[in-house]
FIMARKE-320774 format. One record per residue: residue in one letter; x, y, z negated of N, C-alpha, C in turn. Coordinates in pm, whole numbers, padded with zeros to 5 digits, always signed. Atoms other than C-alpha are relative to their C-alpha. Example, Ala and Ser with C-alpha at 12.3 -4.5 7.8 and 13.67 -1.06 7.14 Angstrom:
# FIMARKE-320774
a+00089-00119+00000+01230-00450-00780+00090+00120+00000
s-00082-00119+00006+01367-00106-00714-00077+00109-00073
***
This chain:
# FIMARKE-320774
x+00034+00142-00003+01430+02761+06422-00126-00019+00085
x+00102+00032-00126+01193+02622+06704-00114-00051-00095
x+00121+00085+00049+00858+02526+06597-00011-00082+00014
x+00014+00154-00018+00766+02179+06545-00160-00011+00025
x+00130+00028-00016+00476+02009+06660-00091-00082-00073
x+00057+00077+00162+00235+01909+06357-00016-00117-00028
x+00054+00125+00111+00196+01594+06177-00105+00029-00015
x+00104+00027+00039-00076+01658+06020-00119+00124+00081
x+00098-00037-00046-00414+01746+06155-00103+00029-00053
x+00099-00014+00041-00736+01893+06059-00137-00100+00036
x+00123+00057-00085-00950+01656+06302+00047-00112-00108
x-00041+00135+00020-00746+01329+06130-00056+00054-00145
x+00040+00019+00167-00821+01422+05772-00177+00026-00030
x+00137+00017-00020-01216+01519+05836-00022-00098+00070
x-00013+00172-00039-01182+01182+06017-00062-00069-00139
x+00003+00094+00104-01129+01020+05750-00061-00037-00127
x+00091+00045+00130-01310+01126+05473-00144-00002+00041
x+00193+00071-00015-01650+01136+05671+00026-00149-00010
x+00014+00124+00057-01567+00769+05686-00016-00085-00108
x+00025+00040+00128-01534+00724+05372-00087+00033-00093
x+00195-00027+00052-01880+00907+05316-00078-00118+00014
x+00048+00062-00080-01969+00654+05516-00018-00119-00080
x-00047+00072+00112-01848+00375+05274-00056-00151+00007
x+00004+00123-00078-01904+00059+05515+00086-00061-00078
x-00137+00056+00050-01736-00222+05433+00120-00027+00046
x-00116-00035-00044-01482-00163+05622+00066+00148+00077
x+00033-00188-00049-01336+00196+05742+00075-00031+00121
x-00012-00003-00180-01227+00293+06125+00106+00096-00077
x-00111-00127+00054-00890+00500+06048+00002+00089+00140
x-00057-00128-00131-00772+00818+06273+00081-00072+00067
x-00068+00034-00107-00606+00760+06561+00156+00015-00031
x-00150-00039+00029-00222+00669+06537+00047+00124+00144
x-00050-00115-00121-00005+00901+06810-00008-00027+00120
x-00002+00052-00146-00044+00632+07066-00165-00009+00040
x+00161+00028-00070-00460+00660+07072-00021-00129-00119
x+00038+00120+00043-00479+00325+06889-00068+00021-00130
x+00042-00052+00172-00726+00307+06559-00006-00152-00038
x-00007+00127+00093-00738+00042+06301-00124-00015-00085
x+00099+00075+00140-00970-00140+06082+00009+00030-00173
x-00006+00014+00165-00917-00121+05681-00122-00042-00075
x+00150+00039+00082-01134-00352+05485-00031+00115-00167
x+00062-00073+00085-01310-00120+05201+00003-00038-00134
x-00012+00096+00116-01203-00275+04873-00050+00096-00136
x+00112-00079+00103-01351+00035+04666-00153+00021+00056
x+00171-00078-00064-01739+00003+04841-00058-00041-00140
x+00086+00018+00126-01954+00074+04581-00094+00168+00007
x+00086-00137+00071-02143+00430+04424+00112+00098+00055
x-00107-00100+00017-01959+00702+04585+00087+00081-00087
x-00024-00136+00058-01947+00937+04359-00060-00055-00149
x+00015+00102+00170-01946+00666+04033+00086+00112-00062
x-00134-00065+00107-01726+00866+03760-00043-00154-00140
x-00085+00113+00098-01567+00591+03476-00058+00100-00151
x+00078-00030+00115-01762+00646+03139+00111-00017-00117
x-00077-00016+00125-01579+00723+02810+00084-00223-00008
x-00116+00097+00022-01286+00410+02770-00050-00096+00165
x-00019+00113-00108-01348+00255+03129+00078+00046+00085
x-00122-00037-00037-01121+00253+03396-00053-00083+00160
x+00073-00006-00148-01211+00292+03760+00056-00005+00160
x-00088-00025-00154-01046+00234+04114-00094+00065+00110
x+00030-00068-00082-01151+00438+04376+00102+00051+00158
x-00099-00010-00161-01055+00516+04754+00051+00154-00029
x-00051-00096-00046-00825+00786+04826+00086+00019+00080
x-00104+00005-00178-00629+00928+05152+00129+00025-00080
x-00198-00006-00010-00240+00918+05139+00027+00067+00075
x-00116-00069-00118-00016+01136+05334+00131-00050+00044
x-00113+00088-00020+00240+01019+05485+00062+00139+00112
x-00101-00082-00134+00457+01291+05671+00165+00003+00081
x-00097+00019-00064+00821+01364+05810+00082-00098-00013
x-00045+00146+00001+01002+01084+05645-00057-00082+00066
x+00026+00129-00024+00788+00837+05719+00020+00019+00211
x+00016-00034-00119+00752+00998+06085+00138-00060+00066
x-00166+00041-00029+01152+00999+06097+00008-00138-00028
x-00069+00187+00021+01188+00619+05993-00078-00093+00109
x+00021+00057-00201+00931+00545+06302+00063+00011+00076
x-00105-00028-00172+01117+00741+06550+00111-00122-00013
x-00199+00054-00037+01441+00569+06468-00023-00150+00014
x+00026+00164+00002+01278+00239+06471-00037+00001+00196
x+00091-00028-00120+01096+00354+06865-00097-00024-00021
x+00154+00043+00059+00772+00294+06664-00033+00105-00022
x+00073-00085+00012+00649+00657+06670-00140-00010+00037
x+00119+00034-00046+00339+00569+06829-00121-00050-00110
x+00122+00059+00053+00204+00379+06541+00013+00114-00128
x-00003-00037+00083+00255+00664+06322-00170+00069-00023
x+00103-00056+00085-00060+00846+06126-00029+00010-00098
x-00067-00105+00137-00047+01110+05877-00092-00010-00100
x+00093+00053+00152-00356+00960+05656-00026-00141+00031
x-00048+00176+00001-00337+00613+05528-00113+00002-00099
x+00067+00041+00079-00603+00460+05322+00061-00074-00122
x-00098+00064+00136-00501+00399+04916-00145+00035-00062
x+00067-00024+00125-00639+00379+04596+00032+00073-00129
x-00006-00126+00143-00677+00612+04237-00002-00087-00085
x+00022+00060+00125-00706+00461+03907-00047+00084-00096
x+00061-00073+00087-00934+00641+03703-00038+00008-00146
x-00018+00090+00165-00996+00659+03309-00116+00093+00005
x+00119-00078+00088-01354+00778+03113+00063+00134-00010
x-00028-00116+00098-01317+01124+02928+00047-00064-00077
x-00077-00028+00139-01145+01173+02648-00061+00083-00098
x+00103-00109+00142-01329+01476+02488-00111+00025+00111
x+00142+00000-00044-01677+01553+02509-00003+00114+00042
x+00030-00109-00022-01819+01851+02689+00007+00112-00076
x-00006-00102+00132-01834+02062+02400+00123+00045-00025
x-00101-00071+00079-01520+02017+02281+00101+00071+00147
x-00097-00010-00107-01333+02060+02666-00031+00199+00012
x+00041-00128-00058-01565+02388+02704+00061+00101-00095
x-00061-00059+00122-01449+02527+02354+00180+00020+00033
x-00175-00007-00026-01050+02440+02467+00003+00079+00087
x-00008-00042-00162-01113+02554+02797-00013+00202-00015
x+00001-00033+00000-01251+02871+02666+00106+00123-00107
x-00130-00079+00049-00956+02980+02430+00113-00013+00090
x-00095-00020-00071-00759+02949+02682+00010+00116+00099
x+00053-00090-00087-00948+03202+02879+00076+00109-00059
x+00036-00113+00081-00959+03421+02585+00195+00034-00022
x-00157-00023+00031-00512+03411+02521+00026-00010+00142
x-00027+00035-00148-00440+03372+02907+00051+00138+00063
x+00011-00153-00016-00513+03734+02953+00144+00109-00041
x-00041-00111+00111-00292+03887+02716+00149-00091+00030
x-00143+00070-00048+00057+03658+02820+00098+00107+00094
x-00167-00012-00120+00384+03772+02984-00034-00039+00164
x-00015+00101-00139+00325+03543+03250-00114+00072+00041
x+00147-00071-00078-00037+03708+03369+00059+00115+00014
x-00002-00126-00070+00119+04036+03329+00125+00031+00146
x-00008-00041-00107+00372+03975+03545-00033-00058+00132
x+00135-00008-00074+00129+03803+03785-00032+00086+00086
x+00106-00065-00048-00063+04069+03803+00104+00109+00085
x-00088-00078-00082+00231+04280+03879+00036-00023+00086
x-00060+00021-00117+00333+04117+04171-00062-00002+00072
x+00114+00019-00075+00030+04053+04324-00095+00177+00013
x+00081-00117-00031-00075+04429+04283+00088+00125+00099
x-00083-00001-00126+00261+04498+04429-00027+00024+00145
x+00045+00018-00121+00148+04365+04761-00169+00002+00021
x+00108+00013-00051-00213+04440+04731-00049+00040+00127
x+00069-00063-00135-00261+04585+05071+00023-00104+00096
x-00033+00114-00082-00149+04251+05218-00102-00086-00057
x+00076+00048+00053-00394+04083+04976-00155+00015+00030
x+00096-00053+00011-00698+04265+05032-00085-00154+00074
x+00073+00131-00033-00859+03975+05267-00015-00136-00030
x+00000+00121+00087-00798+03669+05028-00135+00000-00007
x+00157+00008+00058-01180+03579+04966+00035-00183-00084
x+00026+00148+00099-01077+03192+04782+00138-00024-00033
x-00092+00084+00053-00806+03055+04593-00028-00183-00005
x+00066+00173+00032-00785+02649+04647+00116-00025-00094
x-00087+00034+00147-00606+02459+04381-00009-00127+00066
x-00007+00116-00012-00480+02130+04412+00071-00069-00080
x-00078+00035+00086-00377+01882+04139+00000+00064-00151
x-00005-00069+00095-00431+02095+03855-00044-00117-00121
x+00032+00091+00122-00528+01779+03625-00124-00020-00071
x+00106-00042+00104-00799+01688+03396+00004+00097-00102
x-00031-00163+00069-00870+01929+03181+00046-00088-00184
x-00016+00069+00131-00816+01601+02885+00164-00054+00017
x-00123+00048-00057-00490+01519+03042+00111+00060-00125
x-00082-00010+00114-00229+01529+02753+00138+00011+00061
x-00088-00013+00012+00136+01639+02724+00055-00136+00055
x-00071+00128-00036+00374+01367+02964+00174+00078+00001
x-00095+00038+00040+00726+01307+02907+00074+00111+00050
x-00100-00129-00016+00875+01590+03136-00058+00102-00001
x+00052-00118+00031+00630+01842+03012+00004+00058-00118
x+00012-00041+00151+00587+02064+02741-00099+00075-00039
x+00141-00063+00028+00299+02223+02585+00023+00099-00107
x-00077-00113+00095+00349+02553+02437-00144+00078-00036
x+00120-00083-00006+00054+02729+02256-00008+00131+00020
x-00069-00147-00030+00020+03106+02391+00013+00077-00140
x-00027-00088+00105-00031+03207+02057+00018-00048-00130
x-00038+00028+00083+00130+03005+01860+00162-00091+00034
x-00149+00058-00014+00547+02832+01834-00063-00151-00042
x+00045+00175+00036+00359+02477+01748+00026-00054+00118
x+00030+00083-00112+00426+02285+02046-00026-00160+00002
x+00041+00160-00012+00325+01962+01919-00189-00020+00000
x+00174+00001-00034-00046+02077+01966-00008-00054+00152
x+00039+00066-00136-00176+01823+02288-00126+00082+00019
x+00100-00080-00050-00463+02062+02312-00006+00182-00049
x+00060-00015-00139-00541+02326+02519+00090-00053+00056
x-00102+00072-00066-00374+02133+02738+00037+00111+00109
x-00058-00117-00119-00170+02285+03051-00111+00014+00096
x+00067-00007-00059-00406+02167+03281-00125+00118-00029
x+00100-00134+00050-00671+02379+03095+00034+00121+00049
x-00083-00126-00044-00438+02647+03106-00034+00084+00106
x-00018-00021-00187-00384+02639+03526-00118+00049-00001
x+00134-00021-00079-00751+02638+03554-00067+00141-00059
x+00004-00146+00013-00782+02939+03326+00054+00107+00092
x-00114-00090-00104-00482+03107+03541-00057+00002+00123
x+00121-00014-00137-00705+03023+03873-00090+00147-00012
x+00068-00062+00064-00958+03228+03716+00028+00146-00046
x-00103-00119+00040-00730+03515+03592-00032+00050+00145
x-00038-00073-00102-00601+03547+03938-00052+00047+00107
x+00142-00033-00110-00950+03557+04132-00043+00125-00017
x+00034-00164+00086-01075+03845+03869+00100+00082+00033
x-00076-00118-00025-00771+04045+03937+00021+00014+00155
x-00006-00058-00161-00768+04005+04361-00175+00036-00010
x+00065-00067-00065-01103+04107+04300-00020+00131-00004
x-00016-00131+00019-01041+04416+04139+00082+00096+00105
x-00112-00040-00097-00755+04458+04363-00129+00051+00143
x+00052-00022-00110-00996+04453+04665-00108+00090-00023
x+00094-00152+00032-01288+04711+04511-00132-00006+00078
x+00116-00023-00053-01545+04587+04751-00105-00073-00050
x+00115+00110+00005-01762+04363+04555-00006-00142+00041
x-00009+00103-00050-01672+04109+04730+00122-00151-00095
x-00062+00131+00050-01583+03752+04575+00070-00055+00053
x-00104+00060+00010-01290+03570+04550-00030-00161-00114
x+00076+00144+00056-01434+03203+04522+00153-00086-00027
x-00105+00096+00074-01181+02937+04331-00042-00134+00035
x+00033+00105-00041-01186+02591+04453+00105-00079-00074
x-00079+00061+00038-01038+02311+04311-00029-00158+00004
x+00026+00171-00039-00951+01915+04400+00077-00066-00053
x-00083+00145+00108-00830+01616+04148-00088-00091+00045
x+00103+00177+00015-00905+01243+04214-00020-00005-00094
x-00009+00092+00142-00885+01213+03861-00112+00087-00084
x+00128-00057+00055-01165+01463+03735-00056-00087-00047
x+00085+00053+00035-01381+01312+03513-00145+00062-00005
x+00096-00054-00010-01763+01342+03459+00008+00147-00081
x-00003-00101+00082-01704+01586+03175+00118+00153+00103
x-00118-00090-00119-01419+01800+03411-00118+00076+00092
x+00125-00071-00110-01730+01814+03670-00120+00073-00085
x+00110-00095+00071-02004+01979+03424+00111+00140-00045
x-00089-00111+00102-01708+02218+03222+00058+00067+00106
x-00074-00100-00124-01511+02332+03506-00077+00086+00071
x+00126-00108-00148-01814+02482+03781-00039+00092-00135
x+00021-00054+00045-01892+02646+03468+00094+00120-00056
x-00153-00065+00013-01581+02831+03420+00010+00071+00124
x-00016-00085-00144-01631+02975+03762+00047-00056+00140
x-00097+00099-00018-01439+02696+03904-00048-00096+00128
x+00043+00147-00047-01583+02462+04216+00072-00086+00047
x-00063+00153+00002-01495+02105+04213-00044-00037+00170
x+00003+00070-00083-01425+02001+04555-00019-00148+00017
x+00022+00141-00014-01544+01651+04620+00089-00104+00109
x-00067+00104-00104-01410+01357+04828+00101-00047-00029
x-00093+00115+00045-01115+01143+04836+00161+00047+00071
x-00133-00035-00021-00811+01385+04850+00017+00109+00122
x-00093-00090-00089-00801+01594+05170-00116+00076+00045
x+00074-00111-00026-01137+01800+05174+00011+00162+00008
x+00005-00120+00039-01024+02081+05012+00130+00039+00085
x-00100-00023-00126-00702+02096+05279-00084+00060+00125
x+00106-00051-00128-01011+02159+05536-00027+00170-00033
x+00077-00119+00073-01079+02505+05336+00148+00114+00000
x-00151-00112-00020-00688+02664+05368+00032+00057+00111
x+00006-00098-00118-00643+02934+05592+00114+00140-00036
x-00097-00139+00073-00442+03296+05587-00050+00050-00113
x+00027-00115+00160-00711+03452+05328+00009-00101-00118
x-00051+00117+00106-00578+03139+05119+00066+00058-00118
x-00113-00010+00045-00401+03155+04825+00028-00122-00073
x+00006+00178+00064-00290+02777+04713+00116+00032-00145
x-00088+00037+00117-00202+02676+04370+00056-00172+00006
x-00066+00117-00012-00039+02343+04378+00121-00005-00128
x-00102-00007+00039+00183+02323+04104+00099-00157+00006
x-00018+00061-00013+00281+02004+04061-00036-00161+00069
x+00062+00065-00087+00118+01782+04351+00050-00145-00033
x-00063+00182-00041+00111+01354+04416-00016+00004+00099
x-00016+00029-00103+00145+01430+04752+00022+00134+00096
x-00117-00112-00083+00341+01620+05048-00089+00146-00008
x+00097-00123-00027+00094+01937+05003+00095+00113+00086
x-00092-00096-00066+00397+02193+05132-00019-00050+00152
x-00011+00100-00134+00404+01951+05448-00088+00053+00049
x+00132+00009-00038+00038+01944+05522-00068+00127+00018
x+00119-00144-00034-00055+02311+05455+00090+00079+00116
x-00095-00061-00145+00300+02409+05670-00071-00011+00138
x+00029+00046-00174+00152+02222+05981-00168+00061+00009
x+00149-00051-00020-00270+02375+05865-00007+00159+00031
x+00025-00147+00041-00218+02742+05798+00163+00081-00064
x-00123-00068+00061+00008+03004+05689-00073+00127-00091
x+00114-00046+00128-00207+03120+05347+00053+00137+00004
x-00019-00139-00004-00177+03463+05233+00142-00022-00110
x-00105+00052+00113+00020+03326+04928-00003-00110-00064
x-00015+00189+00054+00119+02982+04719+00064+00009-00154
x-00073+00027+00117+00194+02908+04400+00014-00155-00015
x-00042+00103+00013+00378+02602+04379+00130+00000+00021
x-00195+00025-00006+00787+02409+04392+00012+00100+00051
x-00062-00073-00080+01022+02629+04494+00029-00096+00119
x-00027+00066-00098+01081+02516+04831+00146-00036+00053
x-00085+00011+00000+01442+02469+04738+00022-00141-00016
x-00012+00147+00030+01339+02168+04597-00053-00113+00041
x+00086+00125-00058+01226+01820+04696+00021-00092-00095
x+00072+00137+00094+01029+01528+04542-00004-00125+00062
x+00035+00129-00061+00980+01155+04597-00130+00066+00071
x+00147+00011-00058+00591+01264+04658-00021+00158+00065
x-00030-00114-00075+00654+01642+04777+00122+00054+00043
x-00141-00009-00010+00973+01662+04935-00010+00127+00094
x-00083-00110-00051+01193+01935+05112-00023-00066+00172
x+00003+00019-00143+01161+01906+05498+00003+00116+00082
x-00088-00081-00065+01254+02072+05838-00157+00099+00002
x+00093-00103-00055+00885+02200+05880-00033+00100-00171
x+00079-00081+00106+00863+02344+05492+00145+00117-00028
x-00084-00080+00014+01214+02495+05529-00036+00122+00139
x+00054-00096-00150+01070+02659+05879-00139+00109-00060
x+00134-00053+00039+00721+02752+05686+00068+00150-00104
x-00054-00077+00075+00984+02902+05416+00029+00167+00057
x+00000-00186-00068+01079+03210+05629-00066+00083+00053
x+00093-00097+00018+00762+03370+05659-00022+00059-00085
x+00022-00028+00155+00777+03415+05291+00084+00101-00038
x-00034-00024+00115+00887+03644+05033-00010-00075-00103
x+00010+00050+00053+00937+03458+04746+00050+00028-00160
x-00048-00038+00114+01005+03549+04321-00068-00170-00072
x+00057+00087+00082+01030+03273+04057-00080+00066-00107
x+00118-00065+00143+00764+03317+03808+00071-00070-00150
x-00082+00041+00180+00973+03373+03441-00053-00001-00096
x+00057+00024+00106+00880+03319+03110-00155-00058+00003
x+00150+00043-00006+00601+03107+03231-00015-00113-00104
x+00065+00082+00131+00407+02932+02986-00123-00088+00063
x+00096+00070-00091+00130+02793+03252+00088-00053+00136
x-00062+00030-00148+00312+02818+03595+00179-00055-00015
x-00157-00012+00021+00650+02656+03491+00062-00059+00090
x-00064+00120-00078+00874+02508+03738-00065+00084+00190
x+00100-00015-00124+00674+02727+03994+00055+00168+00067
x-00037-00113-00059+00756+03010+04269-00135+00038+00104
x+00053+00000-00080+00551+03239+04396-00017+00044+00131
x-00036-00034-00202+00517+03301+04815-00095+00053+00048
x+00114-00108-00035+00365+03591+04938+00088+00001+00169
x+00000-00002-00182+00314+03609+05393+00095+00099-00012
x-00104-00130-00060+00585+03878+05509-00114+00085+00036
x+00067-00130-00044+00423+04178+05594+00058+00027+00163
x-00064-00085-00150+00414+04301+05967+00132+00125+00021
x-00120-00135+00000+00734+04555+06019-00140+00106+00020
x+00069-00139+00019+00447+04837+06074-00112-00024-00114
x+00123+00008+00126+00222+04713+05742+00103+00001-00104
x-00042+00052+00103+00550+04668+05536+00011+00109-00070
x-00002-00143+00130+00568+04941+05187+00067-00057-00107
x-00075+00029+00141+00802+04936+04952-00052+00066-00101
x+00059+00008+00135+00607+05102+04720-00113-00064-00049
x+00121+00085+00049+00371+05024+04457-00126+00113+00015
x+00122-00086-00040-00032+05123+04586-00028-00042-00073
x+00094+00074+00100-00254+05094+04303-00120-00070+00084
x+00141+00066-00074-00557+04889+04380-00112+00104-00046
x+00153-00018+00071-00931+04977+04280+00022+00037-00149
x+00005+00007+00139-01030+05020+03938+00002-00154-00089
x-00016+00149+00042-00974+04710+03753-00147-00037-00102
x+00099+00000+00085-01338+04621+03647-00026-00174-00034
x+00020+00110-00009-01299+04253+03604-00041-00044-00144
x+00113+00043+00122-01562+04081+03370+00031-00126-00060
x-00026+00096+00061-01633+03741+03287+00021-00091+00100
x-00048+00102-00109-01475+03535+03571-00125-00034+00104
x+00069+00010-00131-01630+03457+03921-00131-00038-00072
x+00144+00040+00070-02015+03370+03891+00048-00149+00074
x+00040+00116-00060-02108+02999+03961+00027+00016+00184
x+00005-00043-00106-02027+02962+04333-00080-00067+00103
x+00120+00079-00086-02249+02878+04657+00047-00176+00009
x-00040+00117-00073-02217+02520+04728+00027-00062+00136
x+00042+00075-00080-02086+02388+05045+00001-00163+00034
x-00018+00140-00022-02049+02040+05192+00153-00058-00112
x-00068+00024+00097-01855+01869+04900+00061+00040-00072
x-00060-00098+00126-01832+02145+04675-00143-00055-00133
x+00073-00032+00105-01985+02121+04325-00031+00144-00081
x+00010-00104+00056-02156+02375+04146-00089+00002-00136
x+00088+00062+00074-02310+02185+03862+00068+00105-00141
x-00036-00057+00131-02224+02485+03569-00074-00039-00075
x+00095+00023+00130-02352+02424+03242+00029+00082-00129
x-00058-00088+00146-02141+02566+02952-00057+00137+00060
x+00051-00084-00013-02288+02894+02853+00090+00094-00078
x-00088-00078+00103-01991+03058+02655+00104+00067+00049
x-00109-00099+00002-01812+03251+02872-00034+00165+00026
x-00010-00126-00052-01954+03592+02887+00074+00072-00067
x-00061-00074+00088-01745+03685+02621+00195+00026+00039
x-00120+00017-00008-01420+03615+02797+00004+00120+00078
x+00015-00104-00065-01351+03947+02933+00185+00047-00019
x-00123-00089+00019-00991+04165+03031-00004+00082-00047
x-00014-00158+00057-00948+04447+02849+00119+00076+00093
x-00120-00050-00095-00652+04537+03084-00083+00090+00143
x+00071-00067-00115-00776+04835+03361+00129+00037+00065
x-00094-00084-00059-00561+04965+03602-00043+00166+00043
x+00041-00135-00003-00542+05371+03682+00074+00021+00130
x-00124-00050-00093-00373+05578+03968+00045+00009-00072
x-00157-00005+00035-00013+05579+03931-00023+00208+00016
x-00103-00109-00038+00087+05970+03899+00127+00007+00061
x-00098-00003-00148+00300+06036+04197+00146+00080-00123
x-00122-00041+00033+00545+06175+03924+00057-00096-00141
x-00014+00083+00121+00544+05876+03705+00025-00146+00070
x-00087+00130-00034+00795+05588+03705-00122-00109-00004
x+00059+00121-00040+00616+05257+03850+00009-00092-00118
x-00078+00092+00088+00768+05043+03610-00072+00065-00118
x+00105-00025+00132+00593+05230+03309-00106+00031+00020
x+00108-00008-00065+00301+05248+03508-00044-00168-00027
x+00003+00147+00035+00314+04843+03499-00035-00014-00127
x-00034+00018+00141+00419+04800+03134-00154+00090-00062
x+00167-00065+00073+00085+05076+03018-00092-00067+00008
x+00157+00075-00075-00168+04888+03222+00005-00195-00007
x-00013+00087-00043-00070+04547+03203+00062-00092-00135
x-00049+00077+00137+00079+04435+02859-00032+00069-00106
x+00045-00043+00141+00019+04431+02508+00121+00068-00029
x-00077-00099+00022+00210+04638+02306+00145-00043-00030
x-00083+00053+00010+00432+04382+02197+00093-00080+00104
x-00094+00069-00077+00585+04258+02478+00028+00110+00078
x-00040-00142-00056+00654+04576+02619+00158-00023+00032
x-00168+00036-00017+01069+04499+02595+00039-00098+00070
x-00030+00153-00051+01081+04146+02715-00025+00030+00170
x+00035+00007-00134+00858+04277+03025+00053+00100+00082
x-00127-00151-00043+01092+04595+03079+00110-00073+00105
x-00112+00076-00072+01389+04368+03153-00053-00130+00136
x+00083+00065-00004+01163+04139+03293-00041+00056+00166
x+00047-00096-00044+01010+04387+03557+00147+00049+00067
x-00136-00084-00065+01392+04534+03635+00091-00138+00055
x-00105+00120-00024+01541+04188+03684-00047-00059+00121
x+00045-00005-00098+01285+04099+03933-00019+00092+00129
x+00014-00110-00050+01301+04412+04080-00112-00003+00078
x+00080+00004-00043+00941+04383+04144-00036+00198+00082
x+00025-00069-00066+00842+04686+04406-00129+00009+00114
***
C-alpha cells in the first residue's frame, strides 16, 4: 500500500494550542490546505488553567480532530482546500467527586492488587518477549485514561481484582489504567538495566483539581493544554496507551510517528470518534499485534509492538536485567505543560515482589514465565493462557 500524505501535522497542533495560551479574544486557527487561516471568536476566555470546584461545572476550550472522513467528504465536494485537521470546540467539566485523600487511598490499592493480576503477568510477558526491541522506550504517553472519580458507564464494567463484587464504583477503571501506566514503566525499566527512566505522561480535558495533586504523585505527569500537547511528545521510543479515546488518536499518531508500541482498539475496529481508516490500516502492517485476555484493566484492547528489522528479529525469549523495580517512577522533570505538582506521600510501600532470573538454556520458557511472573494461583489459567497466545 502506497503511503499517504498526512493529515495531521505537528506544526498545526503546536499552532494551535500556543494560541490558545495565548487566550485573546479571539484565536487565529492553522492554516487550511489552501494557505487560508480563520478567525474563531474565544467563547471560553477566562483563567487558563481554572479547574471547576467540588459540584460546579465548567466549559473550557479544546482542539478537535477532524481527519480522513471529514477530508474524504471535502474532496468529493472539490472543497479540499478548506480542509484542517484541528478545529476549535469545547469540554464540559464537573468539580471532584472525592477528596484527595480518599482518590490517593483508591489509587493506591490499586497499585498494591495491579501487580499480582493475570493481566500484568501476561503484560509483562510479552513485553519481555520483545525486550531487545524495547530497550530505547524512555516515556509512555497515555491518552484518555479518565478521571480517576469517573464511575462505572453503561458499556463498562468494573470488576474488583480481588474481589467477584462488581457493583463496587470504586477503584474505578480509570484508577486502574493509571496504575497499569505505572506497572508498565517499572517493568521497561527493569527490562532496560541502565538506570535510566521511563517517564509516564498523561492527557484528559476532564482531570480535575484533585486528579492534578494525586496523579504527579503516583509517578504520573499531567500533561497540560487543550487536547493535542501530549501528541507533540510521541515518537518511536513511545509507547501509547489510548484505550478508549474521544478522538481519531490511531489517525493522528499514524500520520506523527511509528511508537515502539500501543495499547489501544484493535485496529480491526472502528468508532464514530476513532474510526478504521486507509492510513491506520497502512500504520497496521508495521505491527505485530496479540489481544490482551483476561483483562481486567485493558479490556477491549490490543497490544502493537514495531516489527523488528529482518536482521534484529529473535524468536526467542532474552531475559532482561534483573527485575529491581521499586516504588514507581520518581516525580518527573517538568517540561513546557507538564505538571509535576506530587503530593500524596503513600506510595513507598507499593513495591513488586516479582524478579526476573536468567532463563537456564535447558529450561522450558513457558515455566520460566509462569515462576517469575505469577502468583501461585493462577499458575493454570496462565499455562493455557501463555500456549494459546503462543507468546515467544
Amino acid at each position: 500500500m502506497a503511503a499517504l500524505e498526512p493529515l495531521f501535522t505537528r506544526e498545526a497542533i503546536q499552532t494551535l494550542e500556543e494560541e490558545l495560551d495565548r487566550n485573546g479574544s479571539d484565536i487565529l486557527m492553522p492554516p487550511c490546505r489552501d494557505g487560508t487561516r480563520a478567525r474563531q471568536r474565544n467563547e471560553c476566555r477566562g483563567p487558563v488553567n481554572q479547574d471547576p470546584a467540588p459540584g460546579e461545572v465548567l466549559k473550557s476550550n479544546n482542539i478537535r480532530f477532524r481527519g480522513e472522513r471529514e477530508f474524504e467528504k471535502l474532496s468529493g465536494e472539490n472543497r479540499e482546500g478548506e480542509y484542517r485537521c484541528v478545529h476549535l470546540t469545547t469540554v464540559t467539566r464537573e468539580g471532584p467527586v472525592l477528596s484527595q485523600a480518599e482518590s490517593t487511598a483508591y489509587l493506591a490499592a490499586c497499585f498494591a492488587s495491579y501487580y499480582q493480576t493475570p493481566e500484568f503477568a501476561w503484560v509483562r510477558a510479552a513485553l519481555t518477549a520483545r525486550h531487545n526491541q524495547l530497550r530505547d522506550v524512555d516515556k509512555i504517553v497515555c491518552f484518555g485514561l479518565g478521571r480517576l472519580d469517573q464511575t462505572v458507564g453503561e458499556d463498562e464494567v468494573v470488576v474488583e481484582m480481588d474481589s467477584d463484587d462488581e457493583s463496587l464504583a470504586y477503584p474505578s477503571n480509570p484508577m486502574r489504567q493509571h496504575a497499569a501506566a505505572v506497572a508498565v514503566a517499572e517493568h521497561l525499566e527493569a527490562l532496560r538495566g541502565d538506570g535510566h527512566q521511563v517517564r509516564v505522561y498523561a492527557q484528559d480535558p476532564l482531570y480535575t483539581s484533585t486528579d492534578k495533586h494525586v496523579v504527579p504523585g503516583a509517578g504520573i505527569s499531567i500533561v497540560s493544554g487543550f487536547g493535542g500537547r501530549a501528541l507533540l511528545l510521541v515518537d518511536e521510543n513511545t509507547i501509547v496507551m489510548a484505550r478508549q479515546p474521544a478522538f481519531p488518536i490511531r489517525e493522528v499518531v499514524a500520520d506523527l510517528a511509528r511508537p515502539a508500541a500501543m495499547f489501544w482498539t484493535s485496529m480491526d475496529v472502528g468508532g464514530f470518534r476513532d474510526p478504521r481508516s486507509v492510513r491506520t490500516d497502512l500504520m497496521r502492517e508495521d505491527y505485530d499485534e496479540q489481544v490482551i485476555e483476561d483483562a481486567r484493566v485493558f479490556t477491549h484492547t490490543t497490544l502493537y509492538m514495531y516489527k523488528a528489522p529482518p536482521q534484529a528479529a529473535d524468536d526467542t525469549l532474552t531475559p532482561g536485567p534483573a527485575d529491581e523495580t521499586a516504588n514507581g517512577p520518581e516525580p518527573m522533570t517538568p517540561s513546557d505543560g507538564v505538571s509535576d505538582d506530587a503530593e500524596p506521600d503513600d506510595w513507598d510501600n507499593l513495591a513488586s515482589e516479582n524478579e526476573l532470573r536468567e532463563i537456564d538454556p535447558d529450561e522450558n520458557e513457558f515455566d520460566f514465565l509462569l515462576d517469575n511472573y505469577l502468583p501461585d494461583d493462577a499458575e493454570i489459567d496462565a499455562w493455557n493462557m501463555v500456549h494459546k497466545n503462543e507468546l515467544n
